[in-house]
C-alpha positions in Angstrom: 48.4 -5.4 -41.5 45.8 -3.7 -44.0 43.2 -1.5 -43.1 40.7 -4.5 -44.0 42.4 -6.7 -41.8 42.7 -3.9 -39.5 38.9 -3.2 -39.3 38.4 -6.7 -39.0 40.4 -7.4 -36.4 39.3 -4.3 -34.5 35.1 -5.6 -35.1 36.7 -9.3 -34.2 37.6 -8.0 -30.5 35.2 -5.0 -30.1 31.8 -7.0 -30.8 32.4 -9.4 -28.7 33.4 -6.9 -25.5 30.3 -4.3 -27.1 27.4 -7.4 -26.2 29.4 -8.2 -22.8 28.6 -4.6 -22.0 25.3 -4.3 -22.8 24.4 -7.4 -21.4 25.6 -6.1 -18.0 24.3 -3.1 -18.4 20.6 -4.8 -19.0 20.9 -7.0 -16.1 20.3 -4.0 -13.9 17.7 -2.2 -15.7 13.6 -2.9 -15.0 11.1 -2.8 -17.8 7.2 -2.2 -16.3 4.6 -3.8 -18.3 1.1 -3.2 -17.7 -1.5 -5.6 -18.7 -5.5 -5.3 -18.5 -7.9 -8.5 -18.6 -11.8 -8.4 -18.4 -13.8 -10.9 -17.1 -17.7 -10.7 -16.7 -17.1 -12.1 -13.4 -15.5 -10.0 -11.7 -17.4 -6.9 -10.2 -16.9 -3.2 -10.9 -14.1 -2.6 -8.8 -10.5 -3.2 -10.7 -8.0 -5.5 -9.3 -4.3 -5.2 -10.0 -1.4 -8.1 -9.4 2.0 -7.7 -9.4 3.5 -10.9 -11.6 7.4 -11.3 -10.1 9.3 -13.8 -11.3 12.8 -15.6 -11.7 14.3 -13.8 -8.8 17.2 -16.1 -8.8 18.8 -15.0 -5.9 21.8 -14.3 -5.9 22.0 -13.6 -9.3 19.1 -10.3 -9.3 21.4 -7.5 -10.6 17.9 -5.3 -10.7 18.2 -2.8 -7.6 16.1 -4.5 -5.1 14.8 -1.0 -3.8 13.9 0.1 -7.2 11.3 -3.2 -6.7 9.6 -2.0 -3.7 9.6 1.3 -5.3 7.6 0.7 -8.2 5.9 -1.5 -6.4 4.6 1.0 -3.7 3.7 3.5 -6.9 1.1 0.9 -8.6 0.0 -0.6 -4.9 -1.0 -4.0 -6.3 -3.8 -5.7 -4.6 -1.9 -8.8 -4.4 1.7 -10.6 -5.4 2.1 -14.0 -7.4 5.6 -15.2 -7.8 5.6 -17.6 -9.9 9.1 -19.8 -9.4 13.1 -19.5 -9.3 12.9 -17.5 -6.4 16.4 -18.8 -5.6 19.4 -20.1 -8.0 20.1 -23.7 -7.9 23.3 -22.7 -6.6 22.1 -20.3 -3.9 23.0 -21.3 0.0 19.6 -21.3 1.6 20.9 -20.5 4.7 22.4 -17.2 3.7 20.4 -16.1 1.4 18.6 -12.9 1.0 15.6 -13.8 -0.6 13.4 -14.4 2.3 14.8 -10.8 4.1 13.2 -9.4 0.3 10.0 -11.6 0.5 9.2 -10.5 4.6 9.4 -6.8 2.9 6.9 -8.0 0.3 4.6 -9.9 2.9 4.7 -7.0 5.0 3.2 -4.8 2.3 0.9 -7.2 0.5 -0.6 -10.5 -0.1 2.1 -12.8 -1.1 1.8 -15.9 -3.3 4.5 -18.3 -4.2 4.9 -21.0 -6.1 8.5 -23.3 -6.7 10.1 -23.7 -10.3 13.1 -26.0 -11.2 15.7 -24.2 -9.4 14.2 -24.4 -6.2 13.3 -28.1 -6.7 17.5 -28.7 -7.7 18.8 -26.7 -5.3 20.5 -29.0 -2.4 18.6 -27.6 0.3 15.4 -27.7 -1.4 14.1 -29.3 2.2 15.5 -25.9 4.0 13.6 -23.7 1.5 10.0 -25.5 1.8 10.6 -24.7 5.7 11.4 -21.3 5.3 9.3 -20.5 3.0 6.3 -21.9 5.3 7.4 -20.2 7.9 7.1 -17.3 6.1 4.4 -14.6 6.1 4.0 -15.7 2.2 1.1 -18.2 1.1 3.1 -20.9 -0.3 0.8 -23.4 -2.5 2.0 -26.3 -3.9 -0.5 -28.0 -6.1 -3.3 -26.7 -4.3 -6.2 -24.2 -4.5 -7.7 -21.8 -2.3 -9.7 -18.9 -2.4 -8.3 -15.9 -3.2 -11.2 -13.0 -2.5 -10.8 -9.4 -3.6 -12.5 -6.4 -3.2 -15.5 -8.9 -3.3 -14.4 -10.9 -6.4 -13.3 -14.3 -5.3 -10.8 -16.4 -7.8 -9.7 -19.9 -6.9 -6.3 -19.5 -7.2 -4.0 -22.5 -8.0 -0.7 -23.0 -7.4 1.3 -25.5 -9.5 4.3 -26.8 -8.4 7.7 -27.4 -11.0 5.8 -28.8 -14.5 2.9 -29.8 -13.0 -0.5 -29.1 -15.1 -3.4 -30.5 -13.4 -4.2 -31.0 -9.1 -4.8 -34.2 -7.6 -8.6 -35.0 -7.8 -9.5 -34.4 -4.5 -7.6 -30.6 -5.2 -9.7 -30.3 -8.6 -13.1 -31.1 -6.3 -12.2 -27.7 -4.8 -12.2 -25.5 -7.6 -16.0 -23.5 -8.0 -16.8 -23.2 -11.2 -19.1 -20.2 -11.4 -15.9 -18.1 -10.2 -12.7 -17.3 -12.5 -9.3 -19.6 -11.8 -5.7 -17.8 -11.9 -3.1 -20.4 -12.0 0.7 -20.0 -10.9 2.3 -22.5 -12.9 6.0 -21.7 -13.5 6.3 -23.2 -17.0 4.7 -21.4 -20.0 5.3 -23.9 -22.3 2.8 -26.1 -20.8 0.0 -23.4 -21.7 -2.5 -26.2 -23.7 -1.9 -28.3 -20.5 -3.5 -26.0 -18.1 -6.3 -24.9 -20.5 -7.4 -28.9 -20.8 -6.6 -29.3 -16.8 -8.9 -26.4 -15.8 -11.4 -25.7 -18.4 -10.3 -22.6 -19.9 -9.0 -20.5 -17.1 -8.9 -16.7 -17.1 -5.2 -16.7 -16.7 -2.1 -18.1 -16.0 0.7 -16.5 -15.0 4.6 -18.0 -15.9 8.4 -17.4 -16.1 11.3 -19.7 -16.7 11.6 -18.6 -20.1 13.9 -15.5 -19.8 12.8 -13.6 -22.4 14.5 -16.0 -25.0 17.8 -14.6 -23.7 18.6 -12.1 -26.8 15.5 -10.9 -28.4 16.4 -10.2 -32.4 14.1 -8.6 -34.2 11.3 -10.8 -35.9 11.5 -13.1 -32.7 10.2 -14.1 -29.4 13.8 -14.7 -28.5 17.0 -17.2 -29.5 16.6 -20.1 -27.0 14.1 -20.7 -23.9 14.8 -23.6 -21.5 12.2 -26.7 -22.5 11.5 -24.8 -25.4 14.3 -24.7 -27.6 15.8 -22.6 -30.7 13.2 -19.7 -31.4 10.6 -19.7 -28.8 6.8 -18.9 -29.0 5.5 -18.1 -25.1 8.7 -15.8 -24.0 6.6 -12.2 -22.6 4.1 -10.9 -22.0 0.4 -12.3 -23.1 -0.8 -14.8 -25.2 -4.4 -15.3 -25.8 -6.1 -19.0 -26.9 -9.7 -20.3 -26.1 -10.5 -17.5 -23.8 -7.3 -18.3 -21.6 -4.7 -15.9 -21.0 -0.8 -16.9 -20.6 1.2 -14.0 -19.1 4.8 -14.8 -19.2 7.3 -12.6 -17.2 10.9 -12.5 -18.9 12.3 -12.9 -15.2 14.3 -10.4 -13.4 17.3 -11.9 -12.9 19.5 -14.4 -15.0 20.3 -18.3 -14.5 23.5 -19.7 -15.9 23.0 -18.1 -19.0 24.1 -14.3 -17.8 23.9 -12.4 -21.2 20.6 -10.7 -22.0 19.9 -8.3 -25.4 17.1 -6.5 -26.1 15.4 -7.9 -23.0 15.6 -5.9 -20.1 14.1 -8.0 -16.9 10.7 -7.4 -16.4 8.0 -6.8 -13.9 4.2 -7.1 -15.0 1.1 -6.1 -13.2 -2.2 -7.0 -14.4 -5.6 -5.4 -14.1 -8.7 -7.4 -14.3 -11.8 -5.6 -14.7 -14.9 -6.1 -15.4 -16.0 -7.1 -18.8 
């Protein structure tokens, strides 16, 4: 064999095994972004929420301590997750998610919302029972008031691809206070602008970061958006709406990341 053909050979086989290894080794790392939003309805007082998303149990490879950890250090006022707290594969009955959320609830305000994986998962039924029998506020498209160091929201949980409530629902909402959506699907952003006149924010996952993040991109492929996705992490800013997409923290089927560790958010709103 040449040395060409022996370099080759050697980048044919050592690529390949170099991207397994840093995709496992990303899987276990956490990546803390902070992001601030003002609002000249909100008072002087700040108000932070911790954005978790795409849990996936049991595929979360992030240390679950490390969570609470970092959570304890910013203290959020308040918890949104926003879907795929569970693989569709995962066995409700012995799962571990709900031992992580009653560590959550016991801490702070919880909100939760489903996504696709939830909705797929066989014992869908058995997670909607749980999950209300949790100490977590489960909404599923429905609005309540979510008041905060005496700034009230309405807050609106969307369930898997909805964008709008049922009329009755949309009656509730109080227009002279901001509305924060959960709404799993970032892709749907335009939606939920139209739906809810401009809402201060929405807060998404199921993209996963666009799995490998190359430079010049948002990511490779996002699920229901395809080759080269636009709404992937972090915020995105149109008509006075914000869209803050978490890149997940764990991994569906697809269990490769690059350039994308998993990702925990909290926002600040303050006043304007």
């Amino acid at each position: 064999m040449t040395r060409t053909k022996k370099i080759i050979t050697g980048l044919l086989i050592g690529l390949p095994l170099l991207i397994v290894a840093e995709g496992i080794r990303e899987n276990r790392q956490l990546d803390v972004e902070s992001i601030v939003l003002t609002s000249n309805k909100t008072k002087d007082k700040q108000i932070k929420i911790a954005h978790i998303s795409d849990l996936q149990f049991p595929r979360l490879r992030v240390n679950k301590q490390q969570l609470l950890d970092e959570l304890e250090k910013e203290n959020p006022d308040v918890i949104f997750l926003t879907g795929d707290t569970i693989d569709r594969t995962e066995d409700v009955s012995q799962t571990d998610f709900f031992n992580f959320l009653a560590k959550l609830t016991a801490s702070y305000p919880t909100y939760v919302i489903n996504g696709n994986h939830e909705e797929t998962n066989s014992n869908y039924d058995l997670w909607l029972k749980k999950i209300n029998q949790s100490d977590a506020i489960y909404l599923e498209n429905d609005v309540t008031n979510l008041t905060i160091k005496q700034t009230s929201f309405n807050l609106v949980g969307l369930s898997n691809r909805q964008t709008a409530l049922p009329i009755n629902q949309m009656h509730s909402i109080d227009p002279t206070i901001d509305t924060l959506i959960l709404a799993h699907h970032p892709e749907l952003f335009d939606h939920y602008i139209v739906s809810f006149n401009q809402p201060l924010a929405i807060f998404s996952g199921h993209a996963h970061g666009g799995q490998w993040r190359l430079p010049g991109t948002d990511g490779i492929l996002a699920p229901n958006q395809g080759f080269l996705p636009k709404l992937t992490s972090g915020l995105y800013v149109k008509n006075n709406s914000h869209l803050i997409v978490s890149r997940g923290l764990a991994n569906s089927t697809f269990p490769l990341r690059l350039n994308n560790y998993p990702h925990l958010i909290f926002t600040t709103i303050k006043h304007a």
